[in-house]
N, C-alpha and C positions, 0 to 999 in steps of 0.2 A: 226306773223307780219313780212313784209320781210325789207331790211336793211335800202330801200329808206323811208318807212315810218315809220320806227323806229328813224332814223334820225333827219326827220322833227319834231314826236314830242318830241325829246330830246330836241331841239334848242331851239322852243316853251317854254318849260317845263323850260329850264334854263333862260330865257329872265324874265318867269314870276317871279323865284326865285332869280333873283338880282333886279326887282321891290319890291320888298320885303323885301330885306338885308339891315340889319343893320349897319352906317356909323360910325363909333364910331373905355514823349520821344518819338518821332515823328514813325508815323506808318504805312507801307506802306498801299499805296489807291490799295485798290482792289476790283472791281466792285461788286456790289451785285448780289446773282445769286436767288432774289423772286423765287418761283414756278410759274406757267402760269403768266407770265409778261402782264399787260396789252399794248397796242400800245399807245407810250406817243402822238399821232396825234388823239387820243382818247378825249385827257382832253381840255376842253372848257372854255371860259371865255366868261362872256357873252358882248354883245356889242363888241367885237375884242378888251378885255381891257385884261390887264396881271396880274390883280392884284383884288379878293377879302375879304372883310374882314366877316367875321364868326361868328355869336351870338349865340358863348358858352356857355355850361354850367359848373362849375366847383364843383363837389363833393368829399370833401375830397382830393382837391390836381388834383383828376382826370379829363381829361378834355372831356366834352360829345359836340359834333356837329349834328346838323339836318340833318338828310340825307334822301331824297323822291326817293322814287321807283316807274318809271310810275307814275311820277304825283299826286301819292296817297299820306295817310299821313305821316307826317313827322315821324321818330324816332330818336330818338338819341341815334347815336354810340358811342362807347368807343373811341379816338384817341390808338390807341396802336405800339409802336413804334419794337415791337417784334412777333408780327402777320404776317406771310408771307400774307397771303392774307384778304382781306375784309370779311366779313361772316356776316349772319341773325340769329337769336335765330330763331330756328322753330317753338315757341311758337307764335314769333310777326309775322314771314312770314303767319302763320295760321288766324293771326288777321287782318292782312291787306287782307287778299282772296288768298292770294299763298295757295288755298289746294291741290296743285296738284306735288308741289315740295317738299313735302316729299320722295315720290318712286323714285325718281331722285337723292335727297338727294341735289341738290342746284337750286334755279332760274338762267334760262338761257335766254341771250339776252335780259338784263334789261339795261337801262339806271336810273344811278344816279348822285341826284344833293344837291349840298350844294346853299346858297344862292351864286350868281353870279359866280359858276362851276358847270360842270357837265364835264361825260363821260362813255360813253358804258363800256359796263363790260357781255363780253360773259357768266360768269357765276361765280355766286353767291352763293359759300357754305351756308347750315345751320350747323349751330355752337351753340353749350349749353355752357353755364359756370354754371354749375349746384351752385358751389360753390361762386359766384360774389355776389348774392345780400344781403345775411344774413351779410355778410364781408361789404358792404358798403350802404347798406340800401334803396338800388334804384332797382327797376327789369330791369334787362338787356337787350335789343334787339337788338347788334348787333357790330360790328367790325369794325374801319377803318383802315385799316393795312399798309402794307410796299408795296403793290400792287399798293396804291395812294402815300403813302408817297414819295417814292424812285422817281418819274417822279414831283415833284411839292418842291417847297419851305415854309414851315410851320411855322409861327413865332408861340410861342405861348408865351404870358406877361402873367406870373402868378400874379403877383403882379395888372395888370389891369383885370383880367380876359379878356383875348383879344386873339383873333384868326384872322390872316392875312394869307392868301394863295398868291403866288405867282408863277407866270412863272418862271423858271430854266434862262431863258438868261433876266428877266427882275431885277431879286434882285442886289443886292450889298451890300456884307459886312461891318456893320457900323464901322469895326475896325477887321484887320489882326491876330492883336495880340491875338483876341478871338476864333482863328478861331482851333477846332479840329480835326484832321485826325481818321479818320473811318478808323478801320478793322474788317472786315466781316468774320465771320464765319458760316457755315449754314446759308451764307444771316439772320443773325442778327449783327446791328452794335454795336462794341464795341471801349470805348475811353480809353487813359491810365489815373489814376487817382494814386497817393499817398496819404500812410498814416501813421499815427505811433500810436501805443496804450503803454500808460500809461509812456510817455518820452521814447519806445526804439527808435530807427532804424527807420528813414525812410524806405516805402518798396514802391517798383512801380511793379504796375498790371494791367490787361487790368480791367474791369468791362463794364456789359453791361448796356448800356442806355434805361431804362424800365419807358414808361410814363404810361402804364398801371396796375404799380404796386403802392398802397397806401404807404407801407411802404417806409422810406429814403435810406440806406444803408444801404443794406443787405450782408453776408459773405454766399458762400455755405461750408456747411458742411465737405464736402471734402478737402478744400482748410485749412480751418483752423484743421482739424486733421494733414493735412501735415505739418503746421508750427505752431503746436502747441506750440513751445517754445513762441513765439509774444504773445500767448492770453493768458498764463498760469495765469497771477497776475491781468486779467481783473474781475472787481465786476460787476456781472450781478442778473437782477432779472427777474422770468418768465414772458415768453410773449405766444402771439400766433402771428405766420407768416400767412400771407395769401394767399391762391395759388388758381388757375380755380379751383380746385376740391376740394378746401374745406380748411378750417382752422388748421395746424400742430404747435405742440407745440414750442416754441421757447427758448431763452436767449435774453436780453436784455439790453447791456450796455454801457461805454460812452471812443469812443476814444480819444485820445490827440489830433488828427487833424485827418484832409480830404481834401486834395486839388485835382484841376484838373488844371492843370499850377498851374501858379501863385495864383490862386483864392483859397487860402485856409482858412480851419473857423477850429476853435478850439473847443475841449469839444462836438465834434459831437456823437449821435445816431446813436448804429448800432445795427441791429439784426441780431443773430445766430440760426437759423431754426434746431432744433434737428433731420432731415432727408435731403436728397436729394433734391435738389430742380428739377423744372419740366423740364427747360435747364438748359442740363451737354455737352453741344457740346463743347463746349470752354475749354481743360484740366486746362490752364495755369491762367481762366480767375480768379478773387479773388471773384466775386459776381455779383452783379447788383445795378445799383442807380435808387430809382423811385423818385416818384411828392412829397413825403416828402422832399426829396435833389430839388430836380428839380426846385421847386417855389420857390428857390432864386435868378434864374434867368431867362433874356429871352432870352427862349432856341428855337434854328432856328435849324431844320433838312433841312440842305440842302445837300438831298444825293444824287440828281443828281449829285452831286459837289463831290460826297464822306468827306464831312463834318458836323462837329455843331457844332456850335454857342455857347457857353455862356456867355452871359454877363447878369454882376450882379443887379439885382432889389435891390428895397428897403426893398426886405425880408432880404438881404444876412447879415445882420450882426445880425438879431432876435439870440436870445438864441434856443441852441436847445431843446428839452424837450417830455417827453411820459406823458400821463394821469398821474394826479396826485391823482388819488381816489384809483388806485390798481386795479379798475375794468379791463376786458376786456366782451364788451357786441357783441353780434349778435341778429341782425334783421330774425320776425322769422312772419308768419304768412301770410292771401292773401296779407295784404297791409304794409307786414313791418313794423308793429306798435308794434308787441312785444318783447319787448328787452331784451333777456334771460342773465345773469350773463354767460361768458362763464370760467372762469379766476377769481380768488381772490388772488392778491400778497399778502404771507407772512408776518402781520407786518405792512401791508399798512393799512390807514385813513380808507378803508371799512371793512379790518377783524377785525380791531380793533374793529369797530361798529357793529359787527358782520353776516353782511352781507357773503352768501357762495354761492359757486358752484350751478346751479340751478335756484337760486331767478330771477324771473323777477321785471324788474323796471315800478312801473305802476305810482307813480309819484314824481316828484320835484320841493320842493319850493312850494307846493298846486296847482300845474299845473298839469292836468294829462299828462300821459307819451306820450300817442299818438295823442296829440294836436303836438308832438316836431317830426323831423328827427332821424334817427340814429348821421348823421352827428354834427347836434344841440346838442346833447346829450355827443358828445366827443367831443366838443369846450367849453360844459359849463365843463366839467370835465378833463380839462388842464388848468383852469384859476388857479393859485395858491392862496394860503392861501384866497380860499372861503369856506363861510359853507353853506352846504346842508342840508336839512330836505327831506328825500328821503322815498316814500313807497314802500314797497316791497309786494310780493306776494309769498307765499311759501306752497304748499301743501295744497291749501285750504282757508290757514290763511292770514291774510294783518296786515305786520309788519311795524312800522315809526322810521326808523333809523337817526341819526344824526352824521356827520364829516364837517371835514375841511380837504383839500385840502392843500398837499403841496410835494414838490420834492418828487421823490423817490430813482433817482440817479443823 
């Protein structure tokens, strides 16, 4: 298709897709250097308007957007704020009729559109998160990364579930004083955030800002072997970390605070990944904060500006808190419906009932398991002091275990 009537039906394409949309310590700025930048005279609004808002989806903290290729059907990507570029699951490029851009290895001279934006996109990596869906109970197709992010302004209200896009010369900040400075490293942006575990020392460190990570505040490994004196007297109980390539054992325990300015919470959750994490470009940096931390406020990337935003929702004063059963489960199967035990904390409300390593959950409460989400399944299993009547499945057998629910740290 040549450029003039690729154009035309992007325009088309986006017109139709906002008839559609739903109405509802200071650190030097240095430019982001994305890979293959896209042309910001690229990105469209439709109607000559500056401003769309977006019908999200929000799983587990994470935030998924509609995004049509050619006009076809929609999927929804991951927002991820660590992504140099946008990318398809070659699974769903296969689904929607791209069979020809596996031997390429990405669609090229695609036009994509959100409801009331769009913009050309020379070319369109395929990407696998092999490890993504067992971890959050969704199958995956696809990325919207720093390629869009960096040229556009993104509110995202976790507490409304709400996605607003905006032109770079059209936003303004609802208040200076929220305002944080980006420094970029391997074109990923990082903010300075403080903290302190168990009453020492305040400590100030960059962390990077991860919307496409479920967990809250995370430490890399590295960082806390260097300053192991800070974490020596920390109580932790195991966890699993989650990463693209799969689930790594973890620690999981509770610091004295966490601030970013001013905005700080007390008795936060953090976890400690017993490997490497997948970004190590930043020596100095202490970790990453994802959409656990993140939905307690509404967080604006405006990095045309080399900036974000937080200001505090009415998550921001909730308690923080991990599963209170001891479980940790993954989604396993075509449609995600088997929820395999991955994890049984020591001591916790399930080993006590003697639930182990293995067991799948097939149902709770006399509901079967696969009536439920993954997600549904860890929001009824953080509610505290509930009791469960849970069936299990183990080698054959189907065992009916009973707990209650209650802190673990």
């Amino acid at each position: 298709m040549n450029l003039k009537a690729l154009c035309t039906l992007f325009v088309c394409s986006l017109l139709a897709a906002s008839a559609g949309a739903q109405s509802g310590s200071p650190l030097p700025r240095v430019p982001p250097p994305p890979p293959n930048p896209q042309d910001a005279s690229q990105i469209r609004f439709a109607y000559g308007g500056n401003v769309a808002q977006i019908p999200a989806k929000f799983v587990n903290n994470l935030v998924f957007v509609p995004v049509t290729i050619n006009q076809g059907e929609p999927s929804l990507f991951l927002l991820d704020s660590t992504a140099p570029t946008s990318s398809i699951d070659p699974s769903r490029a296969a689904a929607l009729g791209f069979t020809d851009a596996s031997s390429s290895g990405a669609l090229h001279d695609v036009f994509l559109t959100l409801p009331g934006v769009g913009w050309v996109v020379p070319s369109l990596p395929l990407q696998s998160r092999e490890g993504f869906s067992p971890l959050i109970g969704r199958h995956y197709q696809g990325t919207l990364g720093l390629d869009f992010l960096s040229r556009v302004v993104v509110t995202i209200d976790y507490s409304r579930h709400s996605v607003q896009i905006f032109a770079p010369d059209a936003y303004t900040p609802p208040d200076k004083k929220l305002i944080q400075p980006v420094r970029w490293t391997s074109g990923l942006p990082y903010v300075s955030c403080k903290f302190s575990v168990r009453g020492e020392r305040t400590t100030t460190a960059p962390f990077l800002v991860d919307s496409a990570q479920a967990a809250g505040i995370v430490f890399r490994d590295r960082y806390v072997s260097s300053h192991s004196r800070n974490f020596e007297h920390l109580k932790t109980i195991p966890g699993l970390y989650g990463e693209e390539s799969g689930e790594v054992p973890a620690a999981i325990g509770r610091l004295n605070s966490f601030a970013i300015e001013k905005f700080g919470s007390p008795s936060m959750i953090a976890t400690f990944p017993h490997a490497p994490m997948e970004d190590e470009s930043n020596p100095s940096a202490a970790g990453l904060i994802g959409a656990a931390y993140l939905r307690r406020f509404v967080l604006i990337f405006d990095l045309p500006h080399q900036q974000i935003i937080f200001q505090p929702n009415i998550n921001f004063v909730d308690r923080d808190d991990v599963g209170m059963t001891g479980i940790s489960l993954l989604a396993r199967g075509p449609n995600l419906k088997t929820f395999d035990v991955a994890l049984v904390v020591p001591g916790s409300p399930a080993a006590q009932a003697g639930v182990q390593q293995g067991d799948v959950i097939a149902g709770i409460n006399d509901e079967p398991a696969a009536d439920l989400t993954l997600d549904q399944i860890q929001d009824l299993f953080g509610q505290i002091e509930m009791k469960y009547k849970v069936l299990i499945e183990r080698k054959g057998q189907t065992l009916t275990v009973n707990f209650q629910t209650k802190r673990l740290i």
